[in-house]
C-alpha positions as CSV (number, residue, x, y, z in Angstrom):
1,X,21.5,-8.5,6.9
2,X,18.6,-6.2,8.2
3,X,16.7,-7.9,10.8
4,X,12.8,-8.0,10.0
5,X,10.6,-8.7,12.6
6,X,6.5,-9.7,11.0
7,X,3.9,-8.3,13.6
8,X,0.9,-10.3,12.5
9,X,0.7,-13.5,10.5
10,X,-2.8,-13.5,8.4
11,X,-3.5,-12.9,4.8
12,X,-0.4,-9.7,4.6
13,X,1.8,-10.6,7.6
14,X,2.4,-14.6,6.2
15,X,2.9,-13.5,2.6
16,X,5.4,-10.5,3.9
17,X,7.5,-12.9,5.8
18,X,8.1,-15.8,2.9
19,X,9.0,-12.3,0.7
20,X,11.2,-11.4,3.0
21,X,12.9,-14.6,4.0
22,X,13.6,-15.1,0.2
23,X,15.7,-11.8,0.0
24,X,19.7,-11.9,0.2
25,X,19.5,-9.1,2.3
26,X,17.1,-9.7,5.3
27,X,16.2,-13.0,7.6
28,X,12.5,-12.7,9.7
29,X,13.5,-12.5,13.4
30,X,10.3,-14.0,13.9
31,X,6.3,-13.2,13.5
32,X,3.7,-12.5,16.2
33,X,0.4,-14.2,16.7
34,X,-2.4,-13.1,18.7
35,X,-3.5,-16.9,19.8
36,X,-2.5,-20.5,18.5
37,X,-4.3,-21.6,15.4
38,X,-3.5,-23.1,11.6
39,X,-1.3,-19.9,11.1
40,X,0.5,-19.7,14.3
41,X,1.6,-23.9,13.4
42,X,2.1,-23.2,9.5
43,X,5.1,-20.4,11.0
44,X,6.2,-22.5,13.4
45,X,6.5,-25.3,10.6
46,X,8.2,-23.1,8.1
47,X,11.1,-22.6,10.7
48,X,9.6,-19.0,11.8
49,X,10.2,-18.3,15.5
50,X,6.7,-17.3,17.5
51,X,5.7,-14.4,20.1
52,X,2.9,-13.8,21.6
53,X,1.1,-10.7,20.8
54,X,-0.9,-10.9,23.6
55,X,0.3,-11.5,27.2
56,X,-2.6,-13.1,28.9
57,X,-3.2,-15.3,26.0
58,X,0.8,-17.4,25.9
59,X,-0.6,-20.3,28.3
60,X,-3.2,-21.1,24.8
61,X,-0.2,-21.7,23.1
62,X,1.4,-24.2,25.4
63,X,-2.3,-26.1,25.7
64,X,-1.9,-25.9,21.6
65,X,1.1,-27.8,21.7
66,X,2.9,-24.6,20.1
67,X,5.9,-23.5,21.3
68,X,6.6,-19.7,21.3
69,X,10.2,-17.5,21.3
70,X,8.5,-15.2,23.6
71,X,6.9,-11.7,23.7
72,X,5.9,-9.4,20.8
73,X,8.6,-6.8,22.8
74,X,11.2,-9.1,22.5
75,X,10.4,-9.1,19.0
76,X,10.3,-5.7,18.6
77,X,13.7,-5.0,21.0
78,X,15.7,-7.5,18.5
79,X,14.7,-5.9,14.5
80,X,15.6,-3.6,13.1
81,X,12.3,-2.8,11.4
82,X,9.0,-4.2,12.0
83,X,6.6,-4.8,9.3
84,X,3.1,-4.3,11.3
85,X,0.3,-6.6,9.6
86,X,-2.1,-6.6,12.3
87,X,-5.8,-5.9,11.7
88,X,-6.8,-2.2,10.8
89,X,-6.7,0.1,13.7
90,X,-4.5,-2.4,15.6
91,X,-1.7,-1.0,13.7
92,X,-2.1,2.2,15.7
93,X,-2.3,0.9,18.9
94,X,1.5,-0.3,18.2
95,X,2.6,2.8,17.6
96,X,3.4,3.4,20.6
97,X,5.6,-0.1,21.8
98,X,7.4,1.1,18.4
99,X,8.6,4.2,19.8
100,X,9.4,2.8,23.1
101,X,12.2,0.6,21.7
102,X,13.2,3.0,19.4
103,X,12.4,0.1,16.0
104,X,10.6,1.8,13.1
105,X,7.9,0.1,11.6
106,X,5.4,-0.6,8.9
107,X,1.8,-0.1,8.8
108,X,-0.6,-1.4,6.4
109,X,-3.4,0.9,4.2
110,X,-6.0,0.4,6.8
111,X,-4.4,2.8,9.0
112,X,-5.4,6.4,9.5
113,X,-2.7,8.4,7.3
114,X,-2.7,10.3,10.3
115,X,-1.1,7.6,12.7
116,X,2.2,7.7,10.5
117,X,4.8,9.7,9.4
118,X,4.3,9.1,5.5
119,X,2.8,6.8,2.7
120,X,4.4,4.8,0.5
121,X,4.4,3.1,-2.9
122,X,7.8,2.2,-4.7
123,X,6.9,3.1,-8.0
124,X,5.6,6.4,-7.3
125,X,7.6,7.7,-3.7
126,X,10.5,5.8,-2.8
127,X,12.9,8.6,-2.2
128,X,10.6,10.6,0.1
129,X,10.5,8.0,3.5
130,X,13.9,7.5,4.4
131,X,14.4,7.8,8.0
132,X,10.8,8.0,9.3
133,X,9.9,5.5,12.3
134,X,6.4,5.4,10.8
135,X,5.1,4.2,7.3
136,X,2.1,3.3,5.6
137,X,2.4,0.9,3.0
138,X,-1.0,2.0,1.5
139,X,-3.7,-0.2,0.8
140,X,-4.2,-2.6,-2.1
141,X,-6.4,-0.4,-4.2
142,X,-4.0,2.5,-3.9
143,X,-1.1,0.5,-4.6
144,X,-2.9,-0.4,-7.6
145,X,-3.6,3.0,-8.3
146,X,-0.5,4.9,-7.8
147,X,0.9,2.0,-10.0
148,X,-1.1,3.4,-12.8
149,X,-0.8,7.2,-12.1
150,X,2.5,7.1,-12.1
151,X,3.8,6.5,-15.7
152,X,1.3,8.2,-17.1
153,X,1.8,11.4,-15.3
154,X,5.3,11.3,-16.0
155,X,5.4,10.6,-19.3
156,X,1.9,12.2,-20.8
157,X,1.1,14.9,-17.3
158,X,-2.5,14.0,-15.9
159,X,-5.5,16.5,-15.9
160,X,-7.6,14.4,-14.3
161,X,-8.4,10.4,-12.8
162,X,-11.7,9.3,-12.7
163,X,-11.5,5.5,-11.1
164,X,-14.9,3.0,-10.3
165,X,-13.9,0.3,-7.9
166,X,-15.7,-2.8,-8.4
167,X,-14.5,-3.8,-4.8
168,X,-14.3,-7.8,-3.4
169,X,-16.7,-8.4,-0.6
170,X,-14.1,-10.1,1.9
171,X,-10.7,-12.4,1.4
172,X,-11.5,-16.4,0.9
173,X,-11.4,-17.0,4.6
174,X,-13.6,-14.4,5.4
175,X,-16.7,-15.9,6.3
176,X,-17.9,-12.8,8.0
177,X,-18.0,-10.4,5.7
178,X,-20.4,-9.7,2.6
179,X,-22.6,-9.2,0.8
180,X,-23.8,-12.5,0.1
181,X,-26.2,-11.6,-2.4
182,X,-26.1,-7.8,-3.5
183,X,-24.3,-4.9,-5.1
184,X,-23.7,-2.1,-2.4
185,X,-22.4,1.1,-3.1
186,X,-19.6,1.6,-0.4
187,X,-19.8,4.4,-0.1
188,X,-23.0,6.0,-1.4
189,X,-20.7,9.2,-1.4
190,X,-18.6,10.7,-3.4
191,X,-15.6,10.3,-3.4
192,X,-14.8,6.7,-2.2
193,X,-11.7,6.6,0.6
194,X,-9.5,5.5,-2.3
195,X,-9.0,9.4,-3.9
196,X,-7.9,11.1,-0.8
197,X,-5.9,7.5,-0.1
198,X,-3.7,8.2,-3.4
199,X,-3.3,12.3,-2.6
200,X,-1.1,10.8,0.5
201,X,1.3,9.6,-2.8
202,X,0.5,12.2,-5.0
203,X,-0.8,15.1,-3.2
204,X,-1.5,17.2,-6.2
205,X,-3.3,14.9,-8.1
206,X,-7.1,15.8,-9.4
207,X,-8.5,12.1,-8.8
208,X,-12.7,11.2,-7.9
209,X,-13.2,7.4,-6.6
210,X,-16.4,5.9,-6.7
211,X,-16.6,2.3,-5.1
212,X,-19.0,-0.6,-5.1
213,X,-18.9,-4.3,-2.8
214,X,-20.2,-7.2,-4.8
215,X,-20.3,-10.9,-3.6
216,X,-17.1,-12.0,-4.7
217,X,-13.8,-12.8,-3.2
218,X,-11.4,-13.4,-6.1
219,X,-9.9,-9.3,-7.0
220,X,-11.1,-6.4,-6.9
221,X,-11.8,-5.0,-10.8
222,X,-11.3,-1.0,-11.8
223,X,-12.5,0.5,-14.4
224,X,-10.1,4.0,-15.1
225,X,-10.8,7.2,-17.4
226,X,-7.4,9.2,-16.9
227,X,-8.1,12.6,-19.0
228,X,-4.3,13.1,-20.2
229,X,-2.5,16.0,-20.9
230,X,-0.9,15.3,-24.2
231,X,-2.8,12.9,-26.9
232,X,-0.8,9.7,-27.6
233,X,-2.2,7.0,-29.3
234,X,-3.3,3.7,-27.6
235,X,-0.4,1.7,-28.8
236,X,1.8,4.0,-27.3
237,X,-0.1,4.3,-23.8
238,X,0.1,0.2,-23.8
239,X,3.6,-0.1,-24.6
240,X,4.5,2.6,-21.6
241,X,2.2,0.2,-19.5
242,X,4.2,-3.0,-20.6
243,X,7.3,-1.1,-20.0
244,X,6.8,-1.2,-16.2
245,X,8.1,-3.9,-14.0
246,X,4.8,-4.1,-11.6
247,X,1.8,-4.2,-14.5
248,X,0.6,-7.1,-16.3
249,X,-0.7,-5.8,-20.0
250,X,-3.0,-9.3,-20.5
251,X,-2.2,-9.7,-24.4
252,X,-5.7,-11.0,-26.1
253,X,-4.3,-14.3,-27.3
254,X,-4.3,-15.7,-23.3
255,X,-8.1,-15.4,-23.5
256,X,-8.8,-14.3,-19.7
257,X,-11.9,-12.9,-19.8
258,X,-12.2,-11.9,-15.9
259,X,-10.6,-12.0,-12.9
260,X,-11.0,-16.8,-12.4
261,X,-9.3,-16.9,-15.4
262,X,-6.6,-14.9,-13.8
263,X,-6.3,-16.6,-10.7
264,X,-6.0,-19.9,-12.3
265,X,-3.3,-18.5,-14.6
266,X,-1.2,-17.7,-10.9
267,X,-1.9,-21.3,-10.2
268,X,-0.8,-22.7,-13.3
269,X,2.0,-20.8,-13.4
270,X,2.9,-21.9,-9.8
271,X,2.8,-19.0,-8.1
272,X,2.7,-19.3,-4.3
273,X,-0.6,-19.4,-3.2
274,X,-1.6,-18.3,-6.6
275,X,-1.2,-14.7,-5.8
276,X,-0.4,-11.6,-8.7
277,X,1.8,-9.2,-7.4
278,X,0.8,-7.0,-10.4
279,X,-1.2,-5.0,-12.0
280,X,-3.3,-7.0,-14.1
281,X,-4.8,-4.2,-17.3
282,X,-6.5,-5.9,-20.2
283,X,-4.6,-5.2,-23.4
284,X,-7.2,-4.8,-25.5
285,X,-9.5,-2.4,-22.7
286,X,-6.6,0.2,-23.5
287,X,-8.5,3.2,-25.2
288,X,-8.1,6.4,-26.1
289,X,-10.7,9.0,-27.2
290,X,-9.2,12.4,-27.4
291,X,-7.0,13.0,-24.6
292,X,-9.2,10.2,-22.6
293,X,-7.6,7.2,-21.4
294,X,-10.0,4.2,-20.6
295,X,-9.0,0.8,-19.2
296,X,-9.9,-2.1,-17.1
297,X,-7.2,-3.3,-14.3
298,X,-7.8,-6.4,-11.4
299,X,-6.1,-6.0,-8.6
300,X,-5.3,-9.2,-6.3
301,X,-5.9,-7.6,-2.7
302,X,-4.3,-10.3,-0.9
303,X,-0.6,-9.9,-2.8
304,X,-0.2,-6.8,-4.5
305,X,1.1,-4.9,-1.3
306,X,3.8,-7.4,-0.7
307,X,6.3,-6.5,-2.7
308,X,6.2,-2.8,-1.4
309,X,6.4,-4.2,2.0
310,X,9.9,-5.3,0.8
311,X,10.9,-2.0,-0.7
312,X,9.8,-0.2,1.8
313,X,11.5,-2.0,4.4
314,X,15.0,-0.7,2.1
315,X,13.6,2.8,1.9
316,X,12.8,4.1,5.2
317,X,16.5,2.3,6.8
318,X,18.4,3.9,3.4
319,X,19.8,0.3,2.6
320,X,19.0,0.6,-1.5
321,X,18.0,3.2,-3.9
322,X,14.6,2.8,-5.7
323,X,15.9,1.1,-8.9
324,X,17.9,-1.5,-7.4
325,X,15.3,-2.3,-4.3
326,X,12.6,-2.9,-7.2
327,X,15.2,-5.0,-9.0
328,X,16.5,-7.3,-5.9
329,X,12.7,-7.7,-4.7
330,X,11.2,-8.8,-8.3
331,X,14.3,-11.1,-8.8
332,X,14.3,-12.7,-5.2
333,X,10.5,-13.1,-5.3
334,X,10.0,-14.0,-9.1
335,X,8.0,-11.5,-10.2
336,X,10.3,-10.3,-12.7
337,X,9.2,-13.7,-14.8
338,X,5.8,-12.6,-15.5
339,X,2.7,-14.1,-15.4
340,X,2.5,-15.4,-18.6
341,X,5.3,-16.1,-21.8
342,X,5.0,-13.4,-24.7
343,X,3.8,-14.5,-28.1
344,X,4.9,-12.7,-31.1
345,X,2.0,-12.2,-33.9
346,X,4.2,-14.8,-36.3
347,X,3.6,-17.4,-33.7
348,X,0.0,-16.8,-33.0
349,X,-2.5,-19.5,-34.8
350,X,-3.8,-18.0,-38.2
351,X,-7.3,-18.3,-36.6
352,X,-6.7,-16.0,-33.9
């Protein structure tokens, strides 16, 4: 069993460690918490042992009434990989107590590509991090992104990705962040952080990002020219999309019409916390005009990275090759059951 070892318990670190716990090959040596509050309990409750992040802070948690295993070290000392989902830049500052006891570890997409060793997204470059002691599971966006690219350049060769993020303002809980009532280019620059963020997956790739923040906290929302190198038809392009374990191709029939309809399909469909590990592309958005591919994809920031913590966690120790990780994640976490059931044309209504 590999020993996994969740530094950080928010929005990534929580969902990471009920993936994890649900694979036949890894347990969660425990989480870390900063200080006690309704997350620190909620682990505690689930059976999770809890370390203290931060030294000076332990005696909150006995005044919480929350007991802890002991120090983030001690967590560190005892995996055998640590998936780091502290807040960005905090991720860095670990680096170092990773190297110390000798445990490699994940980062998340708001770390520097600099701080680590190499990117990662299953789909696109599973083979290539095998060994390192420092990854970057890259961010939600990218994930999303690479995703895409990576069909389509295999199967049709890319000239060119154009890519408009229509970006979330914060998470549910964030109260903090914004805007509350206004559209903000972020950044008023071109490109966005999101084109040089997929050249750490695919270095050669000719991609410009352009990204916006609107008040909203549900997905992000991309909309994606991909200037292809052959011609295919758009049948063809959506059947290639459908074909891949990790997109969603929203057949018209289901009538979601933006990204509350989507969510509420998660929750009727009972997934855990209604999150959408995949790509979600709207069937009927898939265009082509010459060589130009045009689509629409929402991207669930809070769940889409958490199944390439998993596979990443096989990849860098060498435990399982891309095709079988992939398989043994979307089984174990149910992702391989889709979103939605498939309807055949014969038994669609005749007003459809």
């Amino acid at each position: 069993m590999i020993r996994v070892g969740i530094n950080g318990y928010g929005t990534i670190g929580k969902r990471v460690a009920d993936a994890v716990r649900q694979q036949p090959d890894m347990e969660v040596v425990g989480v870390a918490k900063t200080r006690p509050n309704f997350e620190a309990s909620g682990a505690v409750e689930k059976g999770f042992d809890l370390y203290a992040a931060v030294e000076e802070r332990k005696p909150l948690f006995a005044e919480a009434g929350i007991d802890i295993a002991g120090d983030v070290e001690e967590l560190v000392e005892e995996s055998d990989i640590v998936v780091d989902a502290c807040p960005s830049g905090i991720g860095a500052d670990n680096a170092e107590m990773y190297a110390e006891y000798d445990t490699p570890a994940l980062l998340q997409g708001g770390e520097d590509e600099d701080v680590v060793d190499a990117s990662f997204n299953a789909r696109s470059n599973y083979d290539t991090v095998a060994g390192e002691d420092l990854v970057r599971v890259v961010s939600c966006n990218t994930t999303g992104l690479s995703r895409l690219v990576a069909p389509l350049q295999e199967e049709y060769g890319i000239e060119k990705v154009r890519a408009t993020l229509v970006r979330r303002g914060g998470d549910p809980a964030q109260s903090g962040r914004g805007p509350i009532n206004d559209i903000l280019p972020n950044p008023v620059s071109l490109p966005s952080h999101h084109g040089p963020d997929v050249n750490t997956i695919f270095p050669d790739l000719a991609i410009d990002t352009l990204g916006l923040k609107v008040p909203a906290t549900l997905m992000h929302m991309h909309s994606i020219n991909v200037t292809l190198e052959a011609e295919p038809d758009a049948a063809e392009v959506r059947d290639l999309l459908e074909s891949q374990s990790r997109t969603f191709v929203i057949p018209e029939w289901l009538g979601l019409d933006g990204a509350g309809a989507i969510k509420e399909l998660a929750q009727d469909a009972g997934r855990p916390r209604a999150d959408i590990w995949e790509n979600c592309i709207w069937g009927e958005s898939v265009s082509m005009e010459g060589s130009d591919l045009y689509l629409f994809q929402a991207i669930h920031q809070e769940s889409d990275v958490v199944p390439e913590n998993v596979d990443a966690i096989r990849a860098v120790l060498g435990e399982a090759d891309q095709q079988e990780s992939i398989e043994r994640t979307n089984e174990a976490m149910g992702l391989d059951e889709g979103l939605a059931p498939t309807r055949t044309a014969a038994e669609a209504p005749a007003d459809d």
